[in-house]
N, C-alpha and C positions, 0 to 999 in steps of 0.2 A: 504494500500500500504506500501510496506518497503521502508525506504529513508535512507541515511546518510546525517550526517552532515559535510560537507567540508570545513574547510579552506582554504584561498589563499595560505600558504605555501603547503600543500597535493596538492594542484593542479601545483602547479608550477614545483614540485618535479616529480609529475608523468610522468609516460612512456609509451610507447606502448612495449609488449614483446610477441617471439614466445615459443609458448611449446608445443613439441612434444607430450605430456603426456595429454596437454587437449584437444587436434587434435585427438587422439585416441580414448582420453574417451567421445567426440564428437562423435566419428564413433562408439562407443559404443551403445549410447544411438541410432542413425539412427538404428541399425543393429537391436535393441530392438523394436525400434517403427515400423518397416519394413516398414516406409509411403517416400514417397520421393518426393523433393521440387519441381525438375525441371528433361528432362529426362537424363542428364549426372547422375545425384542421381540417377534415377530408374536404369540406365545399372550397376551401383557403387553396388547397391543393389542386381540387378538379377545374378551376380557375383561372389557375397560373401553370401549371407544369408543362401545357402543351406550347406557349407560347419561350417557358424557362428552357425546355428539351431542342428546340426548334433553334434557339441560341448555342447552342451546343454542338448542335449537328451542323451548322453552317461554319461553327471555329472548333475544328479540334486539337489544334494546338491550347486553345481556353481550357475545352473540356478534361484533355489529360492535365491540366492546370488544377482544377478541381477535384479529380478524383486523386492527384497526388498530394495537393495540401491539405487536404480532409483526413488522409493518411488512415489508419485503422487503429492505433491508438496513441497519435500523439497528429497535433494541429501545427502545423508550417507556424512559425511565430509569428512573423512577418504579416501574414491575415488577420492579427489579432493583436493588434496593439494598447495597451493599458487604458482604457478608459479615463479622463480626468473629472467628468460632468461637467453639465452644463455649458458642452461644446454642442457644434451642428452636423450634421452628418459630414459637409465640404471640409470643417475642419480633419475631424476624425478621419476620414478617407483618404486625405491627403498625406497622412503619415504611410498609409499602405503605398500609396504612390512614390513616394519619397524613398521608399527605402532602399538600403544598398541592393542593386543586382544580385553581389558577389552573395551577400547576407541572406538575400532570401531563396538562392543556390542551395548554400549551406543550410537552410531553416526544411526548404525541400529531401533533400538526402535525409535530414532525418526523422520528416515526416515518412518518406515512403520506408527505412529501414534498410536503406541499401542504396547502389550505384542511380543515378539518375538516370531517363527514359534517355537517347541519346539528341530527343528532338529539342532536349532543354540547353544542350551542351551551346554551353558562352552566348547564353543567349540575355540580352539585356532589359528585354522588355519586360520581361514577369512579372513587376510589381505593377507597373502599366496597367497589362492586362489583366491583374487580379484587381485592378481599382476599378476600371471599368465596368468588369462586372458586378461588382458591387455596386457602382454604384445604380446599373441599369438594375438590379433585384431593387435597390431603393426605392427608385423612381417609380417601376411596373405595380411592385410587389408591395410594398410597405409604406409608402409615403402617403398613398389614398384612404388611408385609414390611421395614421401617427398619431393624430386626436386622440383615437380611442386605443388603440394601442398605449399612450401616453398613462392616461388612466387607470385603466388598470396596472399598471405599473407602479403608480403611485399609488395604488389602492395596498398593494402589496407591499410595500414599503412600510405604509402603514400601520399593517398585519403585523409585521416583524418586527416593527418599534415598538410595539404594544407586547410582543412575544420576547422581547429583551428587558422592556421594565418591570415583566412580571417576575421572569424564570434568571434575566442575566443572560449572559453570550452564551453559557453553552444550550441555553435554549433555544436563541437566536438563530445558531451556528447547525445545531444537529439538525441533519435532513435536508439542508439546502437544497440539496440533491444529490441522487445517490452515489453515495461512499463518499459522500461529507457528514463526519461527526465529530465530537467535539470531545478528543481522548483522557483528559487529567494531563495534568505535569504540562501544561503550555503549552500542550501539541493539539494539534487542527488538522485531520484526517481530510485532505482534499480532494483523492480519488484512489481507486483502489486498484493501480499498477504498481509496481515495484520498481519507486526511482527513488535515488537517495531523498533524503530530508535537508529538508533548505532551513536556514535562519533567516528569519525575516523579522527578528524583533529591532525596532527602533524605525521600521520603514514604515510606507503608508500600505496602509490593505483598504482598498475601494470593494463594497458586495454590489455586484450591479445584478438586476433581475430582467428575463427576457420574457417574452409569452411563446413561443414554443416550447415543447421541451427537449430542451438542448444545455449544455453547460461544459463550461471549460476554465482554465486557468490560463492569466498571465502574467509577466512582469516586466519591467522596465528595470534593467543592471541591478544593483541593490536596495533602489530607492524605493520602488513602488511596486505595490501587486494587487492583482485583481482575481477574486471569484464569482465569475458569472452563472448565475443559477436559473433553474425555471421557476415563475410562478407558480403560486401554489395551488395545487387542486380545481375549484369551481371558477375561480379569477381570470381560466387560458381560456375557459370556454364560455363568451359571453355571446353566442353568437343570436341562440335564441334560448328560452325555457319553457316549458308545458306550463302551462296554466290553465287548470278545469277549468273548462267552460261557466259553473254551476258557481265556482268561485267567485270569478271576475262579475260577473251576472250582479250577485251578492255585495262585490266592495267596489266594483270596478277594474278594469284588468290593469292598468298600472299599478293602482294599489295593491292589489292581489298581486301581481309581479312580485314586490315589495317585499311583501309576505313568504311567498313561496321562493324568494333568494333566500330566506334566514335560516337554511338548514343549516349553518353554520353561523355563529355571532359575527357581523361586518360592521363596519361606521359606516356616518355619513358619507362621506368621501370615496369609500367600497363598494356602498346602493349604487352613489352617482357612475361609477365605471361601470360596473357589470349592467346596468338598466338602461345606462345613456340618456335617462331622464335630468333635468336639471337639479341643482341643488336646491332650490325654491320649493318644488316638484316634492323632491324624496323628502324632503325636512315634513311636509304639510300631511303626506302618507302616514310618515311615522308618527306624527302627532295624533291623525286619528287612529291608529292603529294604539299608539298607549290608553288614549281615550278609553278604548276598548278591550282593555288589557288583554290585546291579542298578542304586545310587544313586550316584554322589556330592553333594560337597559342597564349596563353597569359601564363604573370606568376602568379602562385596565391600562396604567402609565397616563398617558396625557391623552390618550383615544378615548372617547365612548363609543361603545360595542352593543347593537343589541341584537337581538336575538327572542324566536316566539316562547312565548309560556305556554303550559299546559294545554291551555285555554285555545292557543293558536296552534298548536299540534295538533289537537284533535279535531279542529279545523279544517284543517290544510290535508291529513291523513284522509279523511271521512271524504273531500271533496276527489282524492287519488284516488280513493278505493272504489269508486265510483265505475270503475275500468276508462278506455282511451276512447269511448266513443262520442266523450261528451267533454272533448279536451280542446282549447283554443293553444295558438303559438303567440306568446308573448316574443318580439322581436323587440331587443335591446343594444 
């Protein structure tokens, strides 16, 4: 397994950060693997892959570009440069473009595990071409929807600040994604290949979150490192949810939406991502929803989180149980 070694200042230091540039190179790797998690991913896929495949086939100098820095268990570096936040895609990108040839020669050998295809030999455009295509997945793939991709991102963020003032880091930290946990003795199990152990106490550690699920490691010399992780659970898949017909009927189907998100406790800021409704919107929901003590609500850190009572269990259960023939699609 690979682990670092953590100090209490690296941790106390760190941050949660969005970046546009590993949201994409996330949608990269789906687009590559064509597998998908949940069905908002299959429709995300059946959407884009013929026109992503289609790019491929017309460069395949690109394509052996991709399947060699995707590599089988380690990512070309060079693809994957430290996130800092609260840059734009153009910035971010441009570090892939920037990079040395030579460097991302060497970053390829030891993604694929061995000698390079012979079509890569001195060849100088690589970073080019891997900027390129990143940035057209941006463009096609990811840009048309960054808004709400944004969101739930943040929404997750949130999750985890709320999951760190409760439990502490190793709460935070365990399950990030798999074969991330969070070992005793100031070590941080970051994936579970067999590379030595880095020290990284006194640098900066960025956790940046994606909505695929995808996740990797980087870093920049000693100074900085990042663990990108997936979203958690109901947050990747906001595409649509069921809402009994009989429900909605009853509260109205936004509000009912509302409701039928809180199988798990979310904030305000959680509703607004997953529902796409406004913040005006979900605050007015929730209000009659506590009204009716179909909600609660506790605080957990600086979040409030709520989540149905009894009362809205038996609700929401009784309306499912109903079977699917009497079921509307909430689109959020």
């Amino acid at each position: 397994m690979g682990w670092w070694q953590v100090n209490a200042d690296t941790l106390a230091g760190s941050r949660f950060v969005l970046s546009p540039l590993a949201e994409t190179f996330a949608s990269l790797k789906l687009l590559h693997s064509g597998t998908a998690a949940h069905p908002g991913e299959r429709a995300w896929l059946d959407a884009r892959l013929p026109a992503y495949r289609g790019r491929l086939a017309a460069d395949p100098l690109t394509a052996l570009l991709v399947r060699c820095g995707l590599g089988q268990a380690w990512i070309a570096d060079f693809l994957t440069p430290t996130p800092y936040g609260g840059e734009t895609f153009e910035t971010e990108v441009a570090r892939v473009r920037n990079a040395s040839p030579r460097d991302a020669r060497g970053h390829l050998v030891r993604s694929v595990g061995g000698p390079l295809p012979a079509a890569f030999a001195d060849r100088d455009d690589l970073p080019e071409r891997a900027a390129a295509l990143l940035t057209a997945v941006w463009e096609e793939a990811v840009r048309p929807d960054w808004e709400r991709r944004r969101r739930v991102l943040e929404a997750d963020v949130v999750a985890r600040t709320a999951r760190l003032g409760q439990g502490g880091w190793a709460a935070a930290l365990d399950g990030l994604r798999p074969g991330t946990r969070w070992l005793g003795g100031n070590r941080l199990q970051v994936n579970l290949h067999e590379y030595p152990p880095r020290e990284i106490s006194g640098a900066q550690l960025v956790l940046v979150p994606v909505t695929p699920k995808a996740g990797w490691v980087s870093w920049e010399g000693y100074e900085r490192y990042a663990l990108v992780y997936p979203c958690a659970g109901a947050l990747t898949d906001v595409g649509s949810t069921v809402v009994p017909e009989s429900l909605g009927a009853l509260l109205g189907t936004a509000r009912a939406g509302v409701l039928v998100r809180l199988d798990s406790p979310l904030s305000t800021s959680q509703l607004v991502a997953v529902t796409g409704q406004g913040l005006g919107s979900v605050g007015r929901h929730l209000r009659v929803l506590l009204d009716a003590r179909l909600v609660e609500r506790r605080r957990a850190g600086r979040s409030v989180l709520y989540s149905r009572t009894a009362a809205g269990e038996v609700l929401v259960t009784a309306q499912r149980d109903k079977g699917t023939g009497g079921s509307a699609v909430y689109r959020s």
